[in-house]
C-alpha positions as CSV (number, residue, x, y, z in Angstrom):
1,X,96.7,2.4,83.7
2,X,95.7,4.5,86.8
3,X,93.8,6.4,84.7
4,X,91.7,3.4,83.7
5,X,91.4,2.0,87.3
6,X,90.0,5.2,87.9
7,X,87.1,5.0,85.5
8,X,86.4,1.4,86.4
9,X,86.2,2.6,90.0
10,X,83.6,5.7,89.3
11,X,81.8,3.1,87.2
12,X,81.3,0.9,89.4
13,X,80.7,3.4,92.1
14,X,77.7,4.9,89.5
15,X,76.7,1.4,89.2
16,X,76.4,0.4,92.7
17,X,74.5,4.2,93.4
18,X,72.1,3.5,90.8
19,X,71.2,-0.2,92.1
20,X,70.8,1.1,95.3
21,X,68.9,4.0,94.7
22,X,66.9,2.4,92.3
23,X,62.6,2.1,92.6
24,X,63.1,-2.2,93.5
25,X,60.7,-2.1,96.4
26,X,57.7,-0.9,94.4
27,X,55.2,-3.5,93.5
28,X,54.2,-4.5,90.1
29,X,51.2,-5.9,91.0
30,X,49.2,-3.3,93.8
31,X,46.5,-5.5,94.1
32,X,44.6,-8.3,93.1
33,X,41.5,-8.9,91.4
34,X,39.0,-11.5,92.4
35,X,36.4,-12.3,89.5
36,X,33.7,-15.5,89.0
37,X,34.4,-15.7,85.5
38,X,37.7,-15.6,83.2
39,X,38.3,-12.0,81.8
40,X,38.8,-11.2,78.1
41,X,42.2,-10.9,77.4
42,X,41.8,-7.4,76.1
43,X,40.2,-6.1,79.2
44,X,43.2,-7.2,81.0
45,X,45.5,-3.7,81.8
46,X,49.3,-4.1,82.0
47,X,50.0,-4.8,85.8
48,X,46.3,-6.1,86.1
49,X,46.4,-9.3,88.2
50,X,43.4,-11.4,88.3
51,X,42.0,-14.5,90.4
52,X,39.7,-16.6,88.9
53,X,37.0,-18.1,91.9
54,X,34.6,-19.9,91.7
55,X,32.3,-21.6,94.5
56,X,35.0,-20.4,96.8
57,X,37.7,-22.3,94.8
58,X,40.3,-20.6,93.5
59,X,40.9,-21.8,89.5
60,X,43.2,-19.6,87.5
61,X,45.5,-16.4,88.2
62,X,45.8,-14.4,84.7
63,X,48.0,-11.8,84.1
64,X,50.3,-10.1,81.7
65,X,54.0,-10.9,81.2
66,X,55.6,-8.6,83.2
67,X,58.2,-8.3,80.4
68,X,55.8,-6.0,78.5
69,X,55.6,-8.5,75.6
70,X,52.0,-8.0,76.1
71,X,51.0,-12.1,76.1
72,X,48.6,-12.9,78.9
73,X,49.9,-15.7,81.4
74,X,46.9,-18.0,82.5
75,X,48.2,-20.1,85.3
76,X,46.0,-23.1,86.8
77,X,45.6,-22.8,90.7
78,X,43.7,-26.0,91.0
79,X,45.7,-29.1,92.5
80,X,43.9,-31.3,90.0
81,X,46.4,-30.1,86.8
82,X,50.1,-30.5,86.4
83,X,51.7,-28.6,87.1
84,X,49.5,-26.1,89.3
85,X,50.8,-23.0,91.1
86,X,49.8,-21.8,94.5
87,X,48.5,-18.1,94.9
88,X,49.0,-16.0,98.4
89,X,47.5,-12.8,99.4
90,X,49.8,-10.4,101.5
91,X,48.4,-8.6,104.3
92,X,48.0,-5.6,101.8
93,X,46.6,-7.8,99.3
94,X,49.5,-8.6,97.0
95,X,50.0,-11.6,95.1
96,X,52.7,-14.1,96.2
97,X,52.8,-17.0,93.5
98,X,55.1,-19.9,93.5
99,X,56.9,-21.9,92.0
100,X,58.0,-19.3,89.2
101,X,56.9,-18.6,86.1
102,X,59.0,-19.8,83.1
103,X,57.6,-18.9,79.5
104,X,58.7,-21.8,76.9
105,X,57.7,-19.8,73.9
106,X,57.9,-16.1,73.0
107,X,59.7,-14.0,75.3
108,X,60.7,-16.6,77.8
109,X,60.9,-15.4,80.6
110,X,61.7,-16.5,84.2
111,X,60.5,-14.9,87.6
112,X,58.4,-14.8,90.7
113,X,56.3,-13.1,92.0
114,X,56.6,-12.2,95.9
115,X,54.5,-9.6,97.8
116,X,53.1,-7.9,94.4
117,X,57.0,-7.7,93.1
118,X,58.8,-9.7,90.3
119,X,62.0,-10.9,91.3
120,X,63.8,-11.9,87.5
121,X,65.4,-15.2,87.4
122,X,69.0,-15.0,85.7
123,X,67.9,-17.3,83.2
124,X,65.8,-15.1,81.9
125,X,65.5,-15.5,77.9
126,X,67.0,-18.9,78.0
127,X,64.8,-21.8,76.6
128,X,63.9,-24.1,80.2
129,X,65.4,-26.9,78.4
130,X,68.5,-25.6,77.7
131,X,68.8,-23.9,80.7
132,X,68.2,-26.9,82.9
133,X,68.0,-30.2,81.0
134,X,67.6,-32.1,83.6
135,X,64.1,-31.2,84.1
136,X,63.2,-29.8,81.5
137,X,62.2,-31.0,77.8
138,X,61.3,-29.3,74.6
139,X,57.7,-28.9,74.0
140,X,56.2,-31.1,70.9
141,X,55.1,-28.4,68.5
């Protein structure tokens, strides 16, 4: 029994050292990219984040699915569509988008974005309305 409380407790220990030391203050997204006109999907690289504007309005923000499931997330920034999200720029030029970004096909996914990071929801992989039916219903396919 000591033996195994032991093990537990270097686990742990590893666990803990590994979370802390980890790499979770780099950014995912370094920058962002400001174009006129929507980009082909396959010019898109993997932590590429783009802005659509246009006439100094912003439209779309396009990315890739920071899950590496390599589908291209086209999100509309315009307050005329339901629901629209709402794109920041950090001092250094980092996406902050809001709310979150929950895939209901595919990988489905669940995160934000803040300051060029992606902060993973723990619901992550769980269909939205399973996960929260409340607000949620299944998509007509």
């Amino acid at each position: 029994m000591i033996k195994w409380v032991k093990r537990l407790v270097k686990r742990l220990f590893h666990s803990e050292k590994k979370f802390l030391t980890s790499k979770k203050d780099e950014s995912y997204f370094d920058s962002i990219t400001i174009m006129d006109k929507t980009p082909n999907e396959d010019s898109l690289n993997e932590k590429d984040f783009v802005e659509v504007v246009y006439r100094n309005q912003s439209y779309w923000a396009i990315f890739n699915c920071p899950c590496a499931c390599k589908n291209v997330i086209t999100l509309p920034l315009q307050k005329n569509h339901n629901p629209h999200w709402k794109l920041e720029h950090s001092i250094e030029g980092k996406p902050t988008l809001y709310p979150s970004v929950w895939q209901n096909k595919g990988c489905l996914s669940h995160f934000w974005i803040a300051n060029g990071k992606i902060e993973w929801c723990s619901n992550t992989g769980i269909e939205p309305w399973v996960a929260e039916p409340k607000y949620y219903k299944k998509p007509i396919s």
